[in-house]
C-alpha positions in Angstrom: -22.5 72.8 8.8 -20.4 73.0 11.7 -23.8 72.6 13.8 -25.0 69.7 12.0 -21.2 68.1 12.4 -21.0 69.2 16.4 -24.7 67.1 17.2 -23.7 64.8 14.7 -20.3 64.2 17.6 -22.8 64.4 21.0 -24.9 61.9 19.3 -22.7 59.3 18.6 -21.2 59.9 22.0 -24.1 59.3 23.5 -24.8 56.5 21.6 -21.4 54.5 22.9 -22.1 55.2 26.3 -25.7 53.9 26.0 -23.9 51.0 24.1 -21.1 50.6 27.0 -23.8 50.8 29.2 -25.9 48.3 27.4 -22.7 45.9 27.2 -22.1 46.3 31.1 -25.6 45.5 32.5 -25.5 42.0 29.8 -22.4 41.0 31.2 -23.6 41.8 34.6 -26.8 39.5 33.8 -24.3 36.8 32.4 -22.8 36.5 35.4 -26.1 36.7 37.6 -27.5 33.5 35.4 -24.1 31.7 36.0 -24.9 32.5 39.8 -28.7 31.0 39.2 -27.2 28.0 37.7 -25.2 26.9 40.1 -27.7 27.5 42.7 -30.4 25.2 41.1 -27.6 22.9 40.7 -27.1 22.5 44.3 -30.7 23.0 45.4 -31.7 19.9 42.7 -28.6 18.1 44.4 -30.1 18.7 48.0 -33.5 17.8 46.7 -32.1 14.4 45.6 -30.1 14.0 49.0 -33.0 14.7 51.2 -35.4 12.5 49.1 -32.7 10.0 49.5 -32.8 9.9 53.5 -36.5 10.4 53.4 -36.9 7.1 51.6 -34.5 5.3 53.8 -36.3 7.1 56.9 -39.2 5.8 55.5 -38.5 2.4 54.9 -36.9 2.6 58.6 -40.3 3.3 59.8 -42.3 0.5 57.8 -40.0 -2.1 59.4 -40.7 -1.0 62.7 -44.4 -1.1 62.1 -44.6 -4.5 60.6 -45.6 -6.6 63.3 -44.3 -10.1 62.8 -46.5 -13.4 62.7 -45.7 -15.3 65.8 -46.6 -11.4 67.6 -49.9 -11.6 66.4 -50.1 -14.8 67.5 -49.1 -13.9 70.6 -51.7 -10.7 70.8 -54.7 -13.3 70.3 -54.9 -12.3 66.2 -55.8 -15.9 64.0 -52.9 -17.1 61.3 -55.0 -16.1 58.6 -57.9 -13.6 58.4 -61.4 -14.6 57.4 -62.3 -13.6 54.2 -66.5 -13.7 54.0 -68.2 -12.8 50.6 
């Protein structure tokens, strides 16, 4: 009986370690998700930034390329282009 009653002890010692254990490594991953969170927070917020000045970049660039009316004009171009069907 006292056998029975002695691995009946090592077992559920070994079972609240495991358990403590268990409890340690979730907490542990808790906290590494918190971590992931506020890293796709800031990537998504850098993504947005970046998109931001591309577009303006962009739109920088288009202006510059338009070529105005009276340049075309000058370059030899007609008003209008012929349109043939």
């Amino acid at each position: 009986m006292t056998i029975v009653t002695v691995l009946l002890a090592i077992s559920v010692v070994i079972l609240a370690v495991r358990i403590d254990f268990i409890e340690k490594k979730a907490k542990l991953a808790n906290e590494n998700m918190k971590i992931l969170d506020v890293n796709i927070r800031s990537i998504r917020k850098d993504n947005e930034l970046l998109c931001d000045e591309y577009d303006k970049l962009f739109k920088s660039i288009k202006k510059e390329l338009v070529i105005s009316d009276a340049e075309l004009k000058f370059y030899g171009y007609p008003d209008k282009p012929e349109v043939s069907d």
